[in-house]
N, C-alpha and C positions, 0 to 999 in steps of 0.2 A: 092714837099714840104717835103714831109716824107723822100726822097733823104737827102736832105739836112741836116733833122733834124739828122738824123742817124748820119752822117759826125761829125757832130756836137758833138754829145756823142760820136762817137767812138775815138774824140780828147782827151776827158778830160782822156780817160783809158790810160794808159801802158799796150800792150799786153803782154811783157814777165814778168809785174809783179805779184808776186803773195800779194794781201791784204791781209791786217787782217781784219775778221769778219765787226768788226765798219767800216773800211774804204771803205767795197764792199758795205756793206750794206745804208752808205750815197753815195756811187757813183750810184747805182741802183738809189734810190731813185729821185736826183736829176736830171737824165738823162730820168725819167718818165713823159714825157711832152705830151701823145697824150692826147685825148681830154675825154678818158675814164678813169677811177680808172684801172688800168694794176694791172694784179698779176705779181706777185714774183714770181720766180721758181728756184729751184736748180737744176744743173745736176751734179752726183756723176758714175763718172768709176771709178769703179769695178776691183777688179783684179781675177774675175773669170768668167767661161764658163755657164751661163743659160742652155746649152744644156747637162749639166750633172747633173742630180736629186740633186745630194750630194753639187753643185756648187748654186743651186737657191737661190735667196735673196728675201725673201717676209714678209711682215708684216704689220702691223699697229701702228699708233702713235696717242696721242691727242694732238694737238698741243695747249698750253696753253694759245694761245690769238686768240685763232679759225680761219680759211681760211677767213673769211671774206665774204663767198659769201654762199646764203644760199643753203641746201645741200635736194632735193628732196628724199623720203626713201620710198623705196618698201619691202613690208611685204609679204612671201609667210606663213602664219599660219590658223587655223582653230578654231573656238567656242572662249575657253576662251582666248587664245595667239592673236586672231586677235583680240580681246574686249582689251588685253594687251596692242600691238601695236596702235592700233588707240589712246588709252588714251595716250600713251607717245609722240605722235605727229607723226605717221607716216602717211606719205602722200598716199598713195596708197597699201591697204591690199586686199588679196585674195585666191585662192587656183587655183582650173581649170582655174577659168575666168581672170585668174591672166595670167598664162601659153597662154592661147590663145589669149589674147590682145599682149602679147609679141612673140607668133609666129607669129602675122600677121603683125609685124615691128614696131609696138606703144610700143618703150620706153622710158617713158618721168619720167626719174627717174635719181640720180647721186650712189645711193647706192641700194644694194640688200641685202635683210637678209634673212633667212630661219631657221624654226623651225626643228630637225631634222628627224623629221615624214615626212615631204616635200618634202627631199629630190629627190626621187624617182620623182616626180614629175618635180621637177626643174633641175633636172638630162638631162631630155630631150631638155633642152634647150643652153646645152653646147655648139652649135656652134654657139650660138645668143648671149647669155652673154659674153661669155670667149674670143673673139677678143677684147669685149667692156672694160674688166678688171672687170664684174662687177657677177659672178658665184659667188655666195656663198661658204666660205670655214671655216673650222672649224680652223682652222691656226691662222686665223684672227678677228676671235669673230662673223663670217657674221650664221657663222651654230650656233646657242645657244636657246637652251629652254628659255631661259632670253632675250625673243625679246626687253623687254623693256628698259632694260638697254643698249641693244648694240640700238635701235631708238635714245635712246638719244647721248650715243657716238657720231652716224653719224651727229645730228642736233649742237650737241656742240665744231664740230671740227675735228675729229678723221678723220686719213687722210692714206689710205691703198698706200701702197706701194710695187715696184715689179722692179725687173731686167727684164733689155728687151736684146733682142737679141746684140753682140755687149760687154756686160757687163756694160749695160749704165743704170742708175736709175735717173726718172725726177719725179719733185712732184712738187705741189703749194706749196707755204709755208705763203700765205698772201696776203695784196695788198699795191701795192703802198703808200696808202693812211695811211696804219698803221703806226704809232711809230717807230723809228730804233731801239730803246728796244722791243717793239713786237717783228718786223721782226727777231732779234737776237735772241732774248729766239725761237721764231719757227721754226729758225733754225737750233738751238744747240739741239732743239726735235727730229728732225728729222732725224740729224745725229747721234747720241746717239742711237736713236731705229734701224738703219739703220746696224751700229758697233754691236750691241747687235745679230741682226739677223744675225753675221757672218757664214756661214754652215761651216762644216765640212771641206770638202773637197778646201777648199779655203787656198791655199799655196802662201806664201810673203806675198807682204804688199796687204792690201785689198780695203783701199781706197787709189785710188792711184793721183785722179784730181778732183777736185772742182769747179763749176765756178755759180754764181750767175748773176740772169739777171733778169726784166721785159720782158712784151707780147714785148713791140717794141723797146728797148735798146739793148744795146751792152753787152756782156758777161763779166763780172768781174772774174778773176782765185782767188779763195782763196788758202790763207797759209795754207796747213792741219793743222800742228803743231801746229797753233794759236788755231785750232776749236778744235779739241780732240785727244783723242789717236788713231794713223793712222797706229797703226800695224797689 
């Protein structure tokens, strides 16, 4: 059945075409038939090397009409920053006992913050978070004495981002279920933040492929040109 269904959407695309924003964004959407709300996801190559410091693409976005799925926030702070954190809505605060629930394999969280006192602390958990994407870093607002500000961030949207091996960058940017105007404005956030975080070391064009899809549709190629400036 899901055979089929596939068949089915991958008719209504043009592979060698490239859309404009509106047009990938109602082809996604229509082509979202499984029986759950599907996120959205973008995948953006990169026209640089991850494996060279000066070449990394990393950051954070808020995206203005939020991911749609609600976002669990772990708090590594102590005395008044953890009283900080819990009042802004953070779902799991701590310090040691924080650290050894997360050594022993329980993490049941989608975000990680850290005060920068912590660090040292959460330092030692770098080969438990960092495969997860989920190490605190001050790059990205996740290291901040203003845990409460960055709680809310996480609860209202804010959506971190990273090149992976390849020069490849994937993100949610929503769900099925949203507006083609959400979906659009989420994604013109995210590529905007994406252009912004251009490094250094990144020669030619930078974004150089586009392609928008749900969890179980087919891949739509966007128009750079149409979404922003792609130099």
């Amino acid at each position: 059945m899901a055979g089929k269904r596939m068949k089915a959407a991958q008719a209504t695309v043009e592979i060698h075409k490239l859309y404009s924003l509106d047009e990938a964004v109602k082809l996604v959407k229509a082509n979202a038939t499984a029986k759950f709300d599907e996120t959205v996801e973008i995948a953006i190559n990169l026209g640089v090397d991850p494996r060279h410091a000066d070449q990394m693409v990393r950051g954070v976005v808020e995206l203005p009409n939020g991911t749609g799925r609600a976002q669990r926030v772990a708090v590594f702070a102590r005395d008044e920053k953890a009283e900080e954190a819990k009042a802004a809505g953070a779902d799991i605060v701590g310090a040691e006992d924080l650290m050894e629930t997360v050594q022993s394999g329980k993490i049941d969280f989608d975000r990680c913050i850290a005060t920068p006192d912590m660090m040292p602390i959460v330092g030692r958990l770098g080969k438990v978070l960092g495969p997860r994407n989920l190490m605190p870093n001050p790059k990205v607002g996740t290291v901040t004495a203003d845990v409460a500000e960055a709680v809310r961030a996480a609860k209202g949207g804010a959506v971190e981002f990273r090149v992976e091996k390849e020069g490849i960058l994937q993100a949610g940017v929503g769900k099925a279920s949203f507006s083609e105007e959400q979906l659009v404005g989420n994604i013109r956030a995210l590529i905007g933040a994406v252009q912004k975080a251009r490094p250094s070391g990144a020669k030619g064009t930078f974004v150089q492929r586009l392609v928008v899809s749900s969890t179980m549709g087919p891949g739509v190629k966007l128009d750079i040109a149409g979404v922003g400036d792609s130099a």
